[in-house]
N, CA, C and O atoms as CSV, one atom per row, in Angstrom:
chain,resi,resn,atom,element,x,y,z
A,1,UNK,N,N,65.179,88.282,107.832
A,1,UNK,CA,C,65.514,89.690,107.844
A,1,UNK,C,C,65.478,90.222,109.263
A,1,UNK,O,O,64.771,89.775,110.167
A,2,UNK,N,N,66.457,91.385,109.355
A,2,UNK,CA,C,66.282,91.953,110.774
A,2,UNK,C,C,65.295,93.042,110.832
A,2,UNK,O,O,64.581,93.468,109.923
A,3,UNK,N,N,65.382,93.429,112.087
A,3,UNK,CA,C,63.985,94.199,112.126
A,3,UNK,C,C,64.046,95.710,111.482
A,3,UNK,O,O,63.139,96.537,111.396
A,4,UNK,N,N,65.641,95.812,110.987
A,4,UNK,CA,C,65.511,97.191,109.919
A,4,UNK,C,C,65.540,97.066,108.952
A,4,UNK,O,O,65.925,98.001,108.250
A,5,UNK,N,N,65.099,95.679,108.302
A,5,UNK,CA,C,64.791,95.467,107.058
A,5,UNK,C,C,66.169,95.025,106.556
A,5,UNK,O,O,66.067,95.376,105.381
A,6,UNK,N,N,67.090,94.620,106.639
A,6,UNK,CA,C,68.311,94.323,106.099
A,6,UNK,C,C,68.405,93.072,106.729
A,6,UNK,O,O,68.018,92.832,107.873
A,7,UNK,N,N,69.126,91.992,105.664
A,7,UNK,CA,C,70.030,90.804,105.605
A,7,UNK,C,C,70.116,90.488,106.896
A,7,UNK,O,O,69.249,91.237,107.345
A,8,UNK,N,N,70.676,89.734,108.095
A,8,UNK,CA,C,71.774,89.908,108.739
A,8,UNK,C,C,72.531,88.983,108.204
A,8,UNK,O,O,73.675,89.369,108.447
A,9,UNK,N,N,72.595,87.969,107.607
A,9,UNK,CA,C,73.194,86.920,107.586
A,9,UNK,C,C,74.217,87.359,106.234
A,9,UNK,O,O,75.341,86.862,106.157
A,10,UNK,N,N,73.535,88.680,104.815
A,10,UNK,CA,C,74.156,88.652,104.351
A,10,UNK,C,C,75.864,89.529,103.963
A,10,UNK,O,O,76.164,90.596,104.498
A,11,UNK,N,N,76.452,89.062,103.322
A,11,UNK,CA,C,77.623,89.938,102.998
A,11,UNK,C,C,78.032,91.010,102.700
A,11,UNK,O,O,77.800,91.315,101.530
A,12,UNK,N,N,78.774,92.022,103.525
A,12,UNK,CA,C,78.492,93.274,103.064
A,12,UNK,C,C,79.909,93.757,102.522
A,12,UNK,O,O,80.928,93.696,103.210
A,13,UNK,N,N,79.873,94.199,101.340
A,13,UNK,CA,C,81.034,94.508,100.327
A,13,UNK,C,C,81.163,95.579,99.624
A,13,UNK,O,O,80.412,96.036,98.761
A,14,UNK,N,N,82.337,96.040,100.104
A,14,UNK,CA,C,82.878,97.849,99.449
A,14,UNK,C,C,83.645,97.225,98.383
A,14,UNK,O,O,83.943,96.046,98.193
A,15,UNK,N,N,83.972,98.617,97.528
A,15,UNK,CA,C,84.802,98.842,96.440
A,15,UNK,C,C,86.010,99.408,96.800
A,15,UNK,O,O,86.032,100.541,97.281
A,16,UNK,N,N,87.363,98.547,96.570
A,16,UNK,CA,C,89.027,98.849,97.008
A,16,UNK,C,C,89.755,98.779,95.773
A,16,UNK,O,O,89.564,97.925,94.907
A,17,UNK,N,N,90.324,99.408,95.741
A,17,UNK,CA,C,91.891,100.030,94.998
A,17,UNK,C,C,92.738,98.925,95.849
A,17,UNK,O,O,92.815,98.838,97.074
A,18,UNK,N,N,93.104,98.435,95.256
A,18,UNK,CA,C,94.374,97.621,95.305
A,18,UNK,C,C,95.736,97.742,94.246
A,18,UNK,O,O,95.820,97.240,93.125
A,19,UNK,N,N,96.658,98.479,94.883
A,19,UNK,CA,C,98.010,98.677,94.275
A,19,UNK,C,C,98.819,97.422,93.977
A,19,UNK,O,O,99.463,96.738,94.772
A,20,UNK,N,N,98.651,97.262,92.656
A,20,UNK,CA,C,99.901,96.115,92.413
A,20,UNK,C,C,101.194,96.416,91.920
A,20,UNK,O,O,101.531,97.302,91.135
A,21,UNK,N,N,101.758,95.697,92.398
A,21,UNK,CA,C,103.578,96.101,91.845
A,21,UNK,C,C,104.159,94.216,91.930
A,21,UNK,O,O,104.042,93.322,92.768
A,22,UNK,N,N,104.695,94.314,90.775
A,22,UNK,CA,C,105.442,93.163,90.809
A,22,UNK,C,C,107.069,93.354,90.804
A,22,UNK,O,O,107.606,93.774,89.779
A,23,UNK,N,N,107.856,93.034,91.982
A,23,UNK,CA,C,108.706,93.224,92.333
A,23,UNK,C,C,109.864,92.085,92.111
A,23,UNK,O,O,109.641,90.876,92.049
A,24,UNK,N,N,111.149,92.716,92.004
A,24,UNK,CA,C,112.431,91.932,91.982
A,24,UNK,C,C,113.338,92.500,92.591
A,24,UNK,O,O,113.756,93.560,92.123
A,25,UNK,N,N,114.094,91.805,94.193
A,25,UNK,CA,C,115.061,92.999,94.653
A,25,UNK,C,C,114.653,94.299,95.156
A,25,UNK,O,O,115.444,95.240,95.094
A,26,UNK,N,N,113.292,94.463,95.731
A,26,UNK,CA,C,112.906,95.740,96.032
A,26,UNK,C,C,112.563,96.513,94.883
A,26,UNK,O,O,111.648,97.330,94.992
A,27,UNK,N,N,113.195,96.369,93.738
A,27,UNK,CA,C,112.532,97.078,92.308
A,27,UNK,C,C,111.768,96.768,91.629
A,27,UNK,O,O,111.813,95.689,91.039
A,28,UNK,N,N,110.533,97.891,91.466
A,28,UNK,CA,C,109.401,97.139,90.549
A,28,UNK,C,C,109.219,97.240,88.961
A,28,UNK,O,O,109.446,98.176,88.194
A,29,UNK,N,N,108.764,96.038,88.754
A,29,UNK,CA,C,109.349,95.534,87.069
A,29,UNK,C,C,108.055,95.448,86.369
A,29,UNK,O,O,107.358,94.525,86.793
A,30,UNK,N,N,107.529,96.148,85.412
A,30,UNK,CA,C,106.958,96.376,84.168
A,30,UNK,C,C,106.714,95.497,83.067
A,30,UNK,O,O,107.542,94.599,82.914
A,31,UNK,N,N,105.621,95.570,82.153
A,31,UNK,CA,C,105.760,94.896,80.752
A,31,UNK,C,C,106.143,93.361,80.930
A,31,UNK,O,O,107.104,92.869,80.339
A,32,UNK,N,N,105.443,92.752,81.658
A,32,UNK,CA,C,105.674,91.292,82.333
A,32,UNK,C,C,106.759,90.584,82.774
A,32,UNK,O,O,107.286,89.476,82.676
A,33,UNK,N,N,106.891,91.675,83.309
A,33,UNK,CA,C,108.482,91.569,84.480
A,33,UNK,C,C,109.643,91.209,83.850
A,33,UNK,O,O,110.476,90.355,84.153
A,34,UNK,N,N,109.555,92.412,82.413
A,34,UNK,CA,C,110.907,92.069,81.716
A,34,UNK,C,C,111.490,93.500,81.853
A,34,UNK,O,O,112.682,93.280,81.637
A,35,UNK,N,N,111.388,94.708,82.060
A,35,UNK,CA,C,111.206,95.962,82.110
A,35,UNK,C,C,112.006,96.429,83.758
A,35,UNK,O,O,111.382,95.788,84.604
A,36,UNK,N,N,112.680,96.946,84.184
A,36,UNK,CA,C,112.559,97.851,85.910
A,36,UNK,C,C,112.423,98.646,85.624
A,36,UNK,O,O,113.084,99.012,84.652
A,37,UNK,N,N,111.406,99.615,86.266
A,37,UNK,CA,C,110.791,100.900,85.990
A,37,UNK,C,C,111.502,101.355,86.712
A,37,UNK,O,O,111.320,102.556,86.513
A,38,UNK,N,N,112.704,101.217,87.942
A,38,UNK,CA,C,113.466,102.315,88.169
A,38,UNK,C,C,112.820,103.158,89.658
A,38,UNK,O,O,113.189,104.239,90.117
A,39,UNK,N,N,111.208,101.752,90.432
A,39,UNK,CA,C,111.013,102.747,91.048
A,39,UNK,C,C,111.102,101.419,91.935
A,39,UNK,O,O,110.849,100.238,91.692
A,40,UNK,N,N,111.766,102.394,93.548
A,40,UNK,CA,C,112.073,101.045,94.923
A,40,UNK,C,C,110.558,100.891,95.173
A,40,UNK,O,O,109.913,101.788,94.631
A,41,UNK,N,N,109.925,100.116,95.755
A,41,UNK,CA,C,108.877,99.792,96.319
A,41,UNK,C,C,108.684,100.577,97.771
A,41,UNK,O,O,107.532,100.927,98.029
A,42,UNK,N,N,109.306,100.759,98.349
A,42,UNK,CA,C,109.385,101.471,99.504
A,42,UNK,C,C,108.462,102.769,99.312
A,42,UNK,O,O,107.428,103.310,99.705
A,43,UNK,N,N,109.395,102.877,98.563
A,43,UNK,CA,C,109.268,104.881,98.199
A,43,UNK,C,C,107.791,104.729,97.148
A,43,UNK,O,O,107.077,105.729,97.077
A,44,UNK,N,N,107.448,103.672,96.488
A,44,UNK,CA,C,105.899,103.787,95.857
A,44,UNK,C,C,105.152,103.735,96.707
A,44,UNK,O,O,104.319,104.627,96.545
A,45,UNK,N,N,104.917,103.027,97.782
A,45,UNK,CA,C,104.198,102.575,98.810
A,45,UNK,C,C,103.949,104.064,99.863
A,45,UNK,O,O,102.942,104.427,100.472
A,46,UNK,N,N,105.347,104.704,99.754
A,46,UNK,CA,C,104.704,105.963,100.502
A,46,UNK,C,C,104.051,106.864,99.746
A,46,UNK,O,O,103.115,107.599,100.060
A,47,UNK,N,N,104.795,106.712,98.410
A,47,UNK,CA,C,104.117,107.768,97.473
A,47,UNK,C,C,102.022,107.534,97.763
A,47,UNK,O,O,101.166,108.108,98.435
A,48,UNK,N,N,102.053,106.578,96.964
A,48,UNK,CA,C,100.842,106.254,97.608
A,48,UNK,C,C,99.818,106.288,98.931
A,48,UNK,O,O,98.699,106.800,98.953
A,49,UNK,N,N,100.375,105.733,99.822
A,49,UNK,CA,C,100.045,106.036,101.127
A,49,UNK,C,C,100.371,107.319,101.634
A,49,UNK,O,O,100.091,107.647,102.787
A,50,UNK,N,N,100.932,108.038,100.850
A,50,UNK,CA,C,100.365,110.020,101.246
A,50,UNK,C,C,99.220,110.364,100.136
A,50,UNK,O,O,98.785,111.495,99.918
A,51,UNK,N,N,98.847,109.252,99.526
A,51,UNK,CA,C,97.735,109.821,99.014
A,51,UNK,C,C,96.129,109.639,99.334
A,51,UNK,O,O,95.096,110.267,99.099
A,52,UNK,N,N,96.511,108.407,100.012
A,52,UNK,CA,C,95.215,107.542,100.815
A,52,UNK,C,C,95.190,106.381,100.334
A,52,UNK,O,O,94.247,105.613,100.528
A,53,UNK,N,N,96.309,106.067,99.583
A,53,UNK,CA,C,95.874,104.456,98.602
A,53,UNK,C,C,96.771,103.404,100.377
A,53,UNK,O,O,97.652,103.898,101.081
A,54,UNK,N,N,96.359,102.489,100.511
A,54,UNK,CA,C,97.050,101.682,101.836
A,54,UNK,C,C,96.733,99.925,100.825
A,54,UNK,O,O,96.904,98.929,101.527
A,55,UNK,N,N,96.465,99.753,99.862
A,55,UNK,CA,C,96.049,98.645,99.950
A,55,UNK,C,C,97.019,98.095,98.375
A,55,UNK,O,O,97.120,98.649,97.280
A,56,UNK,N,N,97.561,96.885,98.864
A,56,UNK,CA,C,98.576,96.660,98.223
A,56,UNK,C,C,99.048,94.886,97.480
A,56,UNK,O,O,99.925,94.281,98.096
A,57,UNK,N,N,98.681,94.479,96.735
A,57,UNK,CA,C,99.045,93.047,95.776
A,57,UNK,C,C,100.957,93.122,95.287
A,57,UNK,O,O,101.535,93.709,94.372
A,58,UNK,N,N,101.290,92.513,96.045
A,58,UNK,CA,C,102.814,92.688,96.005
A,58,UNK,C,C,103.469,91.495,95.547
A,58,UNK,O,O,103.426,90.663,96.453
A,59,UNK,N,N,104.160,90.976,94.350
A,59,UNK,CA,C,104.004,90.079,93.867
A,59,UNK,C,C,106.147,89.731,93.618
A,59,UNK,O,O,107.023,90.217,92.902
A,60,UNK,N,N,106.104,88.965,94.382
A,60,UNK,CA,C,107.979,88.722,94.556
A,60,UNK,C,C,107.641,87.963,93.128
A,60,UNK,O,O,107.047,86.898,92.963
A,61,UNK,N,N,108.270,88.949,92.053
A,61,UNK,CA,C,108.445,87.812,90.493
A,61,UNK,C,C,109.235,86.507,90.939
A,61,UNK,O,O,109.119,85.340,90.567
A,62,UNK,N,N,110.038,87.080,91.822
A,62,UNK,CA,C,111.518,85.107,91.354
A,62,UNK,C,C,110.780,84.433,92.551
A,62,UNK,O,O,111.363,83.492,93.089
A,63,UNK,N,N,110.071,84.653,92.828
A,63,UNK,CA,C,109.264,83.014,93.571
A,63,UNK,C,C,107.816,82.343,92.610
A,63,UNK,O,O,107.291,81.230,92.646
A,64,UNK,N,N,107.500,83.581,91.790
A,64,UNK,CA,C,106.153,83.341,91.579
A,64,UNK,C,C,106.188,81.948,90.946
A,64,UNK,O,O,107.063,81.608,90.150
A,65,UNK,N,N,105.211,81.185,91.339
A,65,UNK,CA,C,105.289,79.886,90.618
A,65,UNK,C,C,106.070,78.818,90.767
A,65,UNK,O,O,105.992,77.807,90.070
A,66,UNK,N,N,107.045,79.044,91.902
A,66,UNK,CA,C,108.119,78.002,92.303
A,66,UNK,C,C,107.465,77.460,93.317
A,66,UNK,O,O,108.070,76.391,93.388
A,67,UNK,N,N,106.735,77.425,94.082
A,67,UNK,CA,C,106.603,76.361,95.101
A,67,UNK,C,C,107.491,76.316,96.158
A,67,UNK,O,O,107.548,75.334,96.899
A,68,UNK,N,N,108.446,77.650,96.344
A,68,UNK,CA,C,109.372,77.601,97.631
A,68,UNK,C,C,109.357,78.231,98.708
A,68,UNK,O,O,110.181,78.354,99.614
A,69,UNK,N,N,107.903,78.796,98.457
A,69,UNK,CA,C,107.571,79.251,100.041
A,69,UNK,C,C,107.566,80.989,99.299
A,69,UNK,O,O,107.859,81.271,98.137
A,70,UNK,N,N,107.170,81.873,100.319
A,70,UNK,CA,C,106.941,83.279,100.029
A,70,UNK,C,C,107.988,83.945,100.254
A,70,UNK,O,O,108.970,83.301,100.623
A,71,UNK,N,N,108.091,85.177,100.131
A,71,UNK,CA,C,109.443,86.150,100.483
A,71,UNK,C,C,108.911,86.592,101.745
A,71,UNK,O,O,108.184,87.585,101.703
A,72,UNK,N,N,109.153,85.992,102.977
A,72,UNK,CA,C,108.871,86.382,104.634
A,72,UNK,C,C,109.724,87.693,104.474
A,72,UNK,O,O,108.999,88.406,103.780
A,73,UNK,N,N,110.763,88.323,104.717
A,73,UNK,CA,C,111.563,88.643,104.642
A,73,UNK,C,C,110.989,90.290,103.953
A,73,UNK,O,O,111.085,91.359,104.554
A,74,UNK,N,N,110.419,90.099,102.612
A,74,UNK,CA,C,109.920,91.295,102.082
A,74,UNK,C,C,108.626,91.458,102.823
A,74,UNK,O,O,108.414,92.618,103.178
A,75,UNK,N,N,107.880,90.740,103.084
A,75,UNK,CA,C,106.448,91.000,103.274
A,75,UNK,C,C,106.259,91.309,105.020
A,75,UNK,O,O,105.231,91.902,105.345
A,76,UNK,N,N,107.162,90.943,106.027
A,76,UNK,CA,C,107.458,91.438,107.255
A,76,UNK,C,C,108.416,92.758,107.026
A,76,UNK,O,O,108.084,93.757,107.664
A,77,UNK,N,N,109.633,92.862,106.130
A,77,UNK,CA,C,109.835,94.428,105.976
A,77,UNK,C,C,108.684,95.481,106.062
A,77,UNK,O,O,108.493,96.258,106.998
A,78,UNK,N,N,107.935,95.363,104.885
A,78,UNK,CA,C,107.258,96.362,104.216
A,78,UNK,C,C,106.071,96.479,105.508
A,78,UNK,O,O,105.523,97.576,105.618
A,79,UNK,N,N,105.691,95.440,106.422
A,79,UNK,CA,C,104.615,95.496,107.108
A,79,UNK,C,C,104.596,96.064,108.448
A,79,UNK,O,O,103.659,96.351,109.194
A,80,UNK,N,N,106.446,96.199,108.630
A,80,UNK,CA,C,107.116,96.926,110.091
A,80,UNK,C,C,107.079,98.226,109.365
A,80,UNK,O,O,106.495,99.138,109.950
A,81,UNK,N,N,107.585,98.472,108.223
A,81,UNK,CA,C,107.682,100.002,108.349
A,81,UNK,C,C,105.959,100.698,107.158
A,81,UNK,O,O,105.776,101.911,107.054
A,82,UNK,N,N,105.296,99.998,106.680
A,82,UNK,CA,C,103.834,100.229,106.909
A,82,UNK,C,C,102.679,99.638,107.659
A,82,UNK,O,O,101.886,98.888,107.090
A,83,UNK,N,N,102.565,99.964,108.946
A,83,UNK,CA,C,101.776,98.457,109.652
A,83,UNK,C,C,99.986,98.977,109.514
A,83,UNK,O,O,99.038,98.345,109.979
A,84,UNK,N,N,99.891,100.606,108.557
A,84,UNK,CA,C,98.581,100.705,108.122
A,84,UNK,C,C,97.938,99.824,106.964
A,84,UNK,O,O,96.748,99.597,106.749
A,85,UNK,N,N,99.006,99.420,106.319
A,85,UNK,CA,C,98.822,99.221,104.927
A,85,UNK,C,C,98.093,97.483,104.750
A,85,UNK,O,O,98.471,96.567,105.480
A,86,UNK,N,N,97.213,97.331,103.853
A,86,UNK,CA,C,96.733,96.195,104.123
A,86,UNK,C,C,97.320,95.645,102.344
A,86,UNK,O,O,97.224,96.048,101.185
A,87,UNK,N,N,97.900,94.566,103.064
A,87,UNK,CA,C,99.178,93.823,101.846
A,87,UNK,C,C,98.627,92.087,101.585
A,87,UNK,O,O,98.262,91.282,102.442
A,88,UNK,N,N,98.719,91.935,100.320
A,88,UNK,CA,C,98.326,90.886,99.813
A,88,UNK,C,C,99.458,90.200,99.351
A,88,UNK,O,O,99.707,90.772,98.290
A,89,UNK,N,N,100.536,89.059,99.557
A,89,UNK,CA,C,101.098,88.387,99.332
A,89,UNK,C,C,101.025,87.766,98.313
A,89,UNK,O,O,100.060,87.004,98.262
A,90,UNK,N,N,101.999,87.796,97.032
A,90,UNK,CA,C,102.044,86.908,95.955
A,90,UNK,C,C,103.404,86.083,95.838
A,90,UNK,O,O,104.523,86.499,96.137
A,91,UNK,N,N,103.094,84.916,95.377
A,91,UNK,CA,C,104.523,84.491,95.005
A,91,UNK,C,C,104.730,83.188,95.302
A,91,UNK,O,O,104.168,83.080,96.392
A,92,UNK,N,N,105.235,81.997,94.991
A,92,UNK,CA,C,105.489,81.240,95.742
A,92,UNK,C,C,104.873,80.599,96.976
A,92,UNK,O,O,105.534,79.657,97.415
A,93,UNK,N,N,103.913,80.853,97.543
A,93,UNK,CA,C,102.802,79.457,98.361
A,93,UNK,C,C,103.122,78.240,98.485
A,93,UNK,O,O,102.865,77.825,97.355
A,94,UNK,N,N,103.416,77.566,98.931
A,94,UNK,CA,C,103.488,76.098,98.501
A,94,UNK,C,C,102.787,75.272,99.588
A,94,UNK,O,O,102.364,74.157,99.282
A,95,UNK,N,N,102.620,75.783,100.950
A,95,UNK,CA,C,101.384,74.921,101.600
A,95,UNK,C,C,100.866,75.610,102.731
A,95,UNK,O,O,101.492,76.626,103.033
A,96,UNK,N,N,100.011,75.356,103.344
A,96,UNK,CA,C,99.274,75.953,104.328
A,96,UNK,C,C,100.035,76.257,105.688
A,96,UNK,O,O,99.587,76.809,106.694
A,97,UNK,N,N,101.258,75.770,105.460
A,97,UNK,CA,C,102.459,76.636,106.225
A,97,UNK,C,C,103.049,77.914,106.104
A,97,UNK,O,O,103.472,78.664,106.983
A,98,UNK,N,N,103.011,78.044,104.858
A,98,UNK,CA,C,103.384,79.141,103.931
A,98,UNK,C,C,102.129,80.189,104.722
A,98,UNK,O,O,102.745,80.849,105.559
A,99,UNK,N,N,100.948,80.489,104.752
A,99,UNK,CA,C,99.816,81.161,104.688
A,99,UNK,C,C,99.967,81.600,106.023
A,99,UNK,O,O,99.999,82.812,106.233
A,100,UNK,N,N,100.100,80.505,107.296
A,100,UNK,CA,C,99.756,80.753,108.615
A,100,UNK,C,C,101.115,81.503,108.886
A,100,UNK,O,O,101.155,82.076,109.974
A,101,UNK,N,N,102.285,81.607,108.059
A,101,UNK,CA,C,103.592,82.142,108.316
A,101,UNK,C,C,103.240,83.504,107.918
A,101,UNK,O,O,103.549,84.426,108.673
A,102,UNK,N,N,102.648,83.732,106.853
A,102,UNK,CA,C,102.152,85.253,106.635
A,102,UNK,C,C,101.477,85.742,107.453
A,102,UNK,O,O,101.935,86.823,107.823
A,103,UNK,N,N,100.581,85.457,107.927
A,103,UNK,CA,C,99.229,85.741,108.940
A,103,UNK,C,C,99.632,86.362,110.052
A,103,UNK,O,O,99.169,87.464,110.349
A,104,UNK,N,N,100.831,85.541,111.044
A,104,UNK,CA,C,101.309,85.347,111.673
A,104,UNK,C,C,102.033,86.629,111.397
A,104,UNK,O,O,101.324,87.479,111.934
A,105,UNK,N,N,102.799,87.077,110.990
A,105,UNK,CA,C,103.534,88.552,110.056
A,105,UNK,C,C,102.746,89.660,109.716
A,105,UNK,O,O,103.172,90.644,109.111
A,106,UNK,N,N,101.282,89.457,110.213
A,106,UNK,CA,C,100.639,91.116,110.010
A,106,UNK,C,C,99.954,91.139,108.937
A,106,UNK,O,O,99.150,92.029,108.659
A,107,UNK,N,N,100.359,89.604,107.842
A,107,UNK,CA,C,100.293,89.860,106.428
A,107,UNK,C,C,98.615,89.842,106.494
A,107,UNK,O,O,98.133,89.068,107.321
A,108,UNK,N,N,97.740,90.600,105.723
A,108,UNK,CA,C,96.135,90.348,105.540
A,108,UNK,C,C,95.952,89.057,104.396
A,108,UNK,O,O,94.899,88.426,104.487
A,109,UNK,N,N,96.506,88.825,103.793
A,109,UNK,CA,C,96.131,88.010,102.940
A,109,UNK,C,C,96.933,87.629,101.484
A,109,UNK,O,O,97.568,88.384,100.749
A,110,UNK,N,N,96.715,86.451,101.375
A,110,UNK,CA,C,97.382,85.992,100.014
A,110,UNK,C,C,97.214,85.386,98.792
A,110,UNK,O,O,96.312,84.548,98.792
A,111,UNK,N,N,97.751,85.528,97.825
A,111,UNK,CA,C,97.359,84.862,96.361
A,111,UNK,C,C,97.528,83.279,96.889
A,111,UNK,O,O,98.073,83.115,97.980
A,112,UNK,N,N,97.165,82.354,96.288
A,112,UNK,CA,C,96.976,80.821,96.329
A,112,UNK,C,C,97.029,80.566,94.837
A,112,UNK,O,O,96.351,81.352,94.175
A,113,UNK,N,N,97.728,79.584,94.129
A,113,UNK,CA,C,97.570,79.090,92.734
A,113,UNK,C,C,98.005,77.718,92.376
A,113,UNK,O,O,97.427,76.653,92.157
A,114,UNK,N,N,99.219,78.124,92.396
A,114,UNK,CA,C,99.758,76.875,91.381
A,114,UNK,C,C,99.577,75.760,92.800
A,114,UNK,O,O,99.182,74.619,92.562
A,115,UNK,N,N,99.922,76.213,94.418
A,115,UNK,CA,C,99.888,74.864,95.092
A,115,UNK,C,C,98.596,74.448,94.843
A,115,UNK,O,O,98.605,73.393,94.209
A,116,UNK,N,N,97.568,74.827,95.071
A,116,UNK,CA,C,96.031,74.493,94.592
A,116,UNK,C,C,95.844,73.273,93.430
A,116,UNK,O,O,95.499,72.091,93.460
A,117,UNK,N,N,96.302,74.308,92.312
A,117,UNK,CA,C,96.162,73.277,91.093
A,117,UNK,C,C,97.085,71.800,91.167
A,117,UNK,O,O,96.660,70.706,90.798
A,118,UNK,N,N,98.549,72.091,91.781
A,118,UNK,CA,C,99.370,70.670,92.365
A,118,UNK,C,C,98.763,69.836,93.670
A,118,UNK,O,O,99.390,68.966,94.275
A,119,UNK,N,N,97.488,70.255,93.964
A,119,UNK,CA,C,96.916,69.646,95.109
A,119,UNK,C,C,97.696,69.230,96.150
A,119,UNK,O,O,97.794,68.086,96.595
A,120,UNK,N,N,98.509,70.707,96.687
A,120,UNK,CA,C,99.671,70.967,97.686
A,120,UNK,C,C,98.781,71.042,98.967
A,120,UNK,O,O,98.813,70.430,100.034
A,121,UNK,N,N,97.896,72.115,98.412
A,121,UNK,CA,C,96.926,72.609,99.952
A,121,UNK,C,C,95.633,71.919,99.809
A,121,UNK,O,O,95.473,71.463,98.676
A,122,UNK,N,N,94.508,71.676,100.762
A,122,UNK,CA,C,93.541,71.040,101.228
A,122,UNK,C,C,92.309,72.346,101.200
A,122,UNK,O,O,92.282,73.171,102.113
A,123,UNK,N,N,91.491,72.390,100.233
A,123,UNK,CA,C,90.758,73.206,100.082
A,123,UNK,C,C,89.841,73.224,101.497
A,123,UNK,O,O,89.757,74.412,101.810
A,124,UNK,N,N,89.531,72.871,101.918
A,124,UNK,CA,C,88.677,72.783,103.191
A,124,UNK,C,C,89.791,73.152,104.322
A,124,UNK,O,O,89.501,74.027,105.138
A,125,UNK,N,N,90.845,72.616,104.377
A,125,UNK,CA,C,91.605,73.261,105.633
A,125,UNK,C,C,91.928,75.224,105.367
A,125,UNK,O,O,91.921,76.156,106.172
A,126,UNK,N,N,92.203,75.160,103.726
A,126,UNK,CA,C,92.277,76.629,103.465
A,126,UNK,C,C,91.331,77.812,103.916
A,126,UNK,O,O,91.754,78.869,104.385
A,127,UNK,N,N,89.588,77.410,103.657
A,127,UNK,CA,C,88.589,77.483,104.052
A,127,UNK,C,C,88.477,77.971,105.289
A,127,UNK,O,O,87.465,78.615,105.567
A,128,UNK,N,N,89.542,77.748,106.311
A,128,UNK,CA,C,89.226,77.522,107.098
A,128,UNK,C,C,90.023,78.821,108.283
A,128,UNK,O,O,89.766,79.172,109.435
A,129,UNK,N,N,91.055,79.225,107.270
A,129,UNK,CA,C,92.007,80.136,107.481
A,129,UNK,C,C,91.675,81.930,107.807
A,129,UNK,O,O,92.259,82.674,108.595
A,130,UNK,N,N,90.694,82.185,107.009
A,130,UNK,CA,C,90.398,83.245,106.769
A,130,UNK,C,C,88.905,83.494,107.710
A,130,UNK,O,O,88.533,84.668,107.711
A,131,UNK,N,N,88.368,82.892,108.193
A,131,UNK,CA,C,87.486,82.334,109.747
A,131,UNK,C,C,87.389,83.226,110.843
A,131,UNK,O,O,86.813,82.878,111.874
């Protein structure tokens, strides 16, 4: 313990709102992405971020689960024209190229799954990312 009586060594952890939208085409899709609710992502993201919400799980449906890499493309858009906003990458991963390509893009962080379970990525090199 330190000398004000607290941890140092241990972890210190707030409570976040994280906005999810699962997206197709800039439009976000509903009811397990069979649904378009009709609203652009752009314009939710500000809606939100004039409200104080900045924190965001953004989930490209037509990669999710393919193994072909992430939507660079959406997740460097959204991060040039919100560079407050702290954005979580979903979709498509497929190796620890994929991750350092986000990173590299502003991105804060990303979902990991199916490459994991296909023993695509190296749990210890992953480990090692977020450092």
């Amino acid at each position: 313990m330190g000398k004000s009586g607290e941890f140092e060594d241990e972890p210190q952890w707030c409570f976040i709102i994280i906005i999810a939208a699962d997206v197709i085409k800039n439009q976000i899709y509903v009811k397990g992405w069979s649904e378009n609710s009709n609203l652009i992502l752009q314009d939710y993201m500000s809606e939100m971020s004039s409200i104080g919400l900045y924190s965001y799980l953004i989930t490209d449906v037509e990669k999710d689960g393919m193994l072909q890499g992430p939507n660079i493309n959406l997740y460097t858009e959204l991060k040039l024209n919100f560079p407050d906003a702290f954005i979580i990458a979903s979709g498509g991963i497929k190796d620890i190229a994929d991750i350092l390509q986000l990173k590299d893009k502003g991105i804060e962080a990303a979902v990991v799954g199916k490459a994991i379970y296909e023993k695509r990525i190296d749990l210890k090199e992953l480990s090692k990312i977020g450092q």
